[in-house]
C-alpha positions as CSV (number, residue, x, y, z in Angstrom):
1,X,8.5,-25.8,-2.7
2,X,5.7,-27.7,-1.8
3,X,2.4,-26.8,-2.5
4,X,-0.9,-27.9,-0.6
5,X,-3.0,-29.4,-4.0
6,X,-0.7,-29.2,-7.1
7,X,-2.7,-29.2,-10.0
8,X,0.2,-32.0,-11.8
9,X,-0.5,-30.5,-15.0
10,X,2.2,-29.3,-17.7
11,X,0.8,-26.4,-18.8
12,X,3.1,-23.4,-18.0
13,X,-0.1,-21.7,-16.6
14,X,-0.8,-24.6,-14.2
15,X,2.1,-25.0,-12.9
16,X,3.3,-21.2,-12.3
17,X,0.0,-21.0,-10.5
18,X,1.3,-23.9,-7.8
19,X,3.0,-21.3,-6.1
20,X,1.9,-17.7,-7.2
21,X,-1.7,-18.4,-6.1
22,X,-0.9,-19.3,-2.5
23,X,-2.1,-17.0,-0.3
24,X,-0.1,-14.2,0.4
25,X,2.4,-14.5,-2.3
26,X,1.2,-12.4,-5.0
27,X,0.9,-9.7,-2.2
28,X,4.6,-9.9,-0.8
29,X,5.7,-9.7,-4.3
30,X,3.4,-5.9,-4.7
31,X,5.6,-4.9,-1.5
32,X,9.0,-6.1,-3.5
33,X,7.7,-4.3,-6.4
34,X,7.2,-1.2,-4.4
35,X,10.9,-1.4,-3.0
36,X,10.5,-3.0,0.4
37,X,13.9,-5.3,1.1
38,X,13.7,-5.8,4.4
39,X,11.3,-7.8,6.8
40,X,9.8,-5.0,8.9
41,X,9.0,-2.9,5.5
42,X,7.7,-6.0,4.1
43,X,5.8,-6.5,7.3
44,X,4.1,-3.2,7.4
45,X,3.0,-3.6,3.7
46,X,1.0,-6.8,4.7
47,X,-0.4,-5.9,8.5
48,X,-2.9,-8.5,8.7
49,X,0.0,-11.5,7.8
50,X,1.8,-13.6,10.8
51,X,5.2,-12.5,11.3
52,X,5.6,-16.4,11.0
53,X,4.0,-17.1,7.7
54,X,5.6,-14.2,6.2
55,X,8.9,-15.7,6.7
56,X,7.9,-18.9,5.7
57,X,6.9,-17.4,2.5
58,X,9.8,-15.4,2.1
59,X,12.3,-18.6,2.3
60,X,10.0,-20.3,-0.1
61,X,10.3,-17.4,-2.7
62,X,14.3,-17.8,-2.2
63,X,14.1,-21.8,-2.5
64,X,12.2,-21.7,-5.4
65,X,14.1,-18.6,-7.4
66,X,12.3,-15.5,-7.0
67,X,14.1,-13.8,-4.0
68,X,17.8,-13.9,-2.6
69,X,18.9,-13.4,0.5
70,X,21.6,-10.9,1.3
71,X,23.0,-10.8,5.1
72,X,23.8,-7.4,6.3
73,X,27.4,-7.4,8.0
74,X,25.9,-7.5,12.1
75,X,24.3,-10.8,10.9
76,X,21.0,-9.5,12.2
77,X,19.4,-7.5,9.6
78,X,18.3,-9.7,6.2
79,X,17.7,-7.5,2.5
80,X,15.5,-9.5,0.3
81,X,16.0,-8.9,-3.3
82,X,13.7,-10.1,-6.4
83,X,15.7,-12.2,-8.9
84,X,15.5,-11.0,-12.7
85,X,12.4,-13.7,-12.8
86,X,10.5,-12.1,-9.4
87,X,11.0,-8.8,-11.8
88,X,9.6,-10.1,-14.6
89,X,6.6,-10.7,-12.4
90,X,6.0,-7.3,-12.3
91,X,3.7,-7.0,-15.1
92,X,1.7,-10.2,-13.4
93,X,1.0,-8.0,-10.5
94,X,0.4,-4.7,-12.3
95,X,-2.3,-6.8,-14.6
96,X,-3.7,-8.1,-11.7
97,X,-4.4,-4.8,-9.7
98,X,-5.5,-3.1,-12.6
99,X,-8.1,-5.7,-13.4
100,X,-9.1,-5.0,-9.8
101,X,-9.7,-1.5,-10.2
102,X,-11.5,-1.3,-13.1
103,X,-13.9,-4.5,-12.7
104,X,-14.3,-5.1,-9.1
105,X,-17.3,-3.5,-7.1
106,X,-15.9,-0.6,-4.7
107,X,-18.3,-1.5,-1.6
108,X,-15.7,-4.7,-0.7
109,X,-12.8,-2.7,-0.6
110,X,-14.7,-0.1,1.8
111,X,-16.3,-2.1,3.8
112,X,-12.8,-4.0,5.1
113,X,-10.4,-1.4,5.0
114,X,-7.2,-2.2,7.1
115,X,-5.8,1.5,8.2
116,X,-2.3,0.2,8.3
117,X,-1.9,-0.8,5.1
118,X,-3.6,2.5,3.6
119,X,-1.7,4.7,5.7
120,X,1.5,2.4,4.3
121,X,0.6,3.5,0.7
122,X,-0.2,7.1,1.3
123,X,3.5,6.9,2.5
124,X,5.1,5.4,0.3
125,X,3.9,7.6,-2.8
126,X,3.5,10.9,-1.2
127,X,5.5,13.8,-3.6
128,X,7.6,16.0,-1.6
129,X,7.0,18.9,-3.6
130,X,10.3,21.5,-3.1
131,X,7.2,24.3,-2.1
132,X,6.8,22.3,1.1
133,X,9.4,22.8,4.0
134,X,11.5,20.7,5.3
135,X,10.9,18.8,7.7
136,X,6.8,19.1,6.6
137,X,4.3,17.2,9.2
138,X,1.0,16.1,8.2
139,X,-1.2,14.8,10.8
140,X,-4.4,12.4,9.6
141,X,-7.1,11.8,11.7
142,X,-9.3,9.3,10.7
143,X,-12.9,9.6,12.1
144,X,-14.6,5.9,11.4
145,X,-12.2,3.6,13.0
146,X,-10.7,2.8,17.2
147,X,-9.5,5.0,19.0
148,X,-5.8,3.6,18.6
149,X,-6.1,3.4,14.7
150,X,-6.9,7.3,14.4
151,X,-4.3,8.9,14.4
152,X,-1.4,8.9,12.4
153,X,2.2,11.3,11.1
154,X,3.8,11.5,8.5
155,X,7.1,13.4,8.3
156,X,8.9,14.5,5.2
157,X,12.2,15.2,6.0
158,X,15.6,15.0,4.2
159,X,14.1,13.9,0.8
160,X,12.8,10.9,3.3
161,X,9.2,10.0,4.3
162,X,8.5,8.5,7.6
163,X,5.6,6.9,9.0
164,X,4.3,6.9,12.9
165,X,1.9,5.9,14.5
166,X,2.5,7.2,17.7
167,X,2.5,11.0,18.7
168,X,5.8,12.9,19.2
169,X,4.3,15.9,19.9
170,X,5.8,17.2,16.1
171,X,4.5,20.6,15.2
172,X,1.9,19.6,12.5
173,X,1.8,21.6,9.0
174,X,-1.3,20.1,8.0
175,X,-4.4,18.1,9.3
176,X,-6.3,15.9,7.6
177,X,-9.6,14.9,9.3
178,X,-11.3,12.3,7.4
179,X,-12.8,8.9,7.5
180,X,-10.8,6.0,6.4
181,X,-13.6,4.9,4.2
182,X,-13.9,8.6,2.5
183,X,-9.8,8.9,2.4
184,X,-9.7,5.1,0.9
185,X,-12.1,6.3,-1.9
186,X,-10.1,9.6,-3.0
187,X,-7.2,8.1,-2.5
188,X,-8.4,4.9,-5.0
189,X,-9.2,7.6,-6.9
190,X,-13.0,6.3,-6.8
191,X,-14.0,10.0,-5.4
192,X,-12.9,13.3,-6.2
193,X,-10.1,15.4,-3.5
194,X,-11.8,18.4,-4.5
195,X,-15.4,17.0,-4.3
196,X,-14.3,15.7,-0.8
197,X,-13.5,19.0,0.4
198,X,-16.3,20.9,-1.1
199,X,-18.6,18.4,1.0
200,X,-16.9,18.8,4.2
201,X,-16.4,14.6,4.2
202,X,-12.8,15.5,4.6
203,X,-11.2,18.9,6.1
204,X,-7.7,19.5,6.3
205,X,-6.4,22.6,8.1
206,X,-3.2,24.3,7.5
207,X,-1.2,27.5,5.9
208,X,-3.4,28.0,2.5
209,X,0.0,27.6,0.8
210,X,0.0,24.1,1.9
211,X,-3.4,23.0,1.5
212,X,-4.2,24.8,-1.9
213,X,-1.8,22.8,-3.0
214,X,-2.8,19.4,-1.5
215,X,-3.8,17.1,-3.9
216,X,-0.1,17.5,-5.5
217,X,1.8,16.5,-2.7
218,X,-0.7,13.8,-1.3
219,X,-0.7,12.2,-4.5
220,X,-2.9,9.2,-5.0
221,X,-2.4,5.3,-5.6
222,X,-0.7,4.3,-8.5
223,X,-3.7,2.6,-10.2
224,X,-6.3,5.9,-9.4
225,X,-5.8,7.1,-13.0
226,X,-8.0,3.7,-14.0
227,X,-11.8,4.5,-13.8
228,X,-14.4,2.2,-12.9
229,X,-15.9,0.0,-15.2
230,X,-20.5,0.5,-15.4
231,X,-21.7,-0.7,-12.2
232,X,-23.5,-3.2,-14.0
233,X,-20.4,-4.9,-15.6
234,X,-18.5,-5.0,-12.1
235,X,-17.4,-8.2,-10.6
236,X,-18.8,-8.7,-6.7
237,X,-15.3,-9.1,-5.0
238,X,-16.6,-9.0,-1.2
């Protein structure tokens, strides 16, 4: 794998930095982490990335050791899978997004939210609690951004969760109405649900055995648990 300035040192540090530090990697590898194989799921865990640098990076992680490549049977469907040393990266990553959340300023991470990738990880750790029906719709509406970024689904059905952005005119359990910026922040675990609701900054709308019960099944990221360091410690991220 080559690497645009190697820093030709032998320290261990140096040298797994050649290729961990360049830019998206460290990200594709959260997505692995988080059980995305194949390239759409990895896709939709990093919206902002080319299609065409993603795959570039993906077939340097499998030159170099830290993916392999497994062919489905049609040919045209690829399953990425982390070796046992892209797995031992996981406490790398972990580290690294923990650190984040404790020492870096919140007002970055607000100010450039990208709505795919937080609607991604609302899905991805939602709890389908057995009080919830099945299938269960929950409808988001998110107040601060375009028009054709507001609105999105998600569907628990089957023990499954799906995602859409599109309406397919689903009868809809719950609705969230909500900015992106506010939703970002409970969800980070930076503001309180309940807090959030007692304000009005978000409103969701639904059977009281549903929404009572809300914070449970919307969960939040896996980090939220970590508070903030004293403003005055922070790190300025942005």
């Amino acid at each position: 794998m080559k690497t645009s300035s190697p820093y030709h040192q032998y320290c261990p540090l140096a040298m797994s930095a050649e290729f961990l530090c360049n830019r998206w990697t460290i990200i594709i590898l959260r997505e692995l982490l988080f059980g995305s194989t194949n390239f759409n799921d990895i896709s939709r865990g990093v919206p902002r990335m080319s299609r065409t640098l993603l795959s570039h990076r993906l077939k340097e992680m499998t030159e170099i050791g830290l993916l392999t490549r497994h062919e489905k049977l049609t040919g045209k469907h690829v399953d990425y899978k982390l070796t046992d040393a892209g797995k031992a990266l996981k406490n790398v990553v972990v580290s690294m997004a923990c650190w984040g959340q404790e020492w870096l300023e919140i007002e970055p991470s607000i100010n450039n939210i990208d709505v795919n990738l937080l609607m991604w990880d609302i899905h991805r750790n939602i709890n389908p609690l057995p009080e919830l029906p099945d299938p269960f719709v929950v409808q988001f509406f998110l107040t601060d951004v375009p028009e054709n970024k507001s609105s999105h689904w998600l569907v628990l059905e089957n023990g499954e969760v799906d995602l859409c952005h599109v309406d397919h005119a689903l009868k809809v359990d719950v609705k969230i109405i909500v900015s992106a910026k506010k939703l970002t922040a409970v969800w980070m675990g930076w503001e309180d649900f309940g807090h959030a609701i007692k304000e009005s900054s978000l409103q969701i709308i639904g059977a009281e055995k549903y929404t009572k019960i809300a914070s449970l099944w919307l969960g939040q990221s896996t980090i939220a648990h970590l508070k903030k360091r004293p403003k005055a410690l922070r790190v300025n991220g942005g």
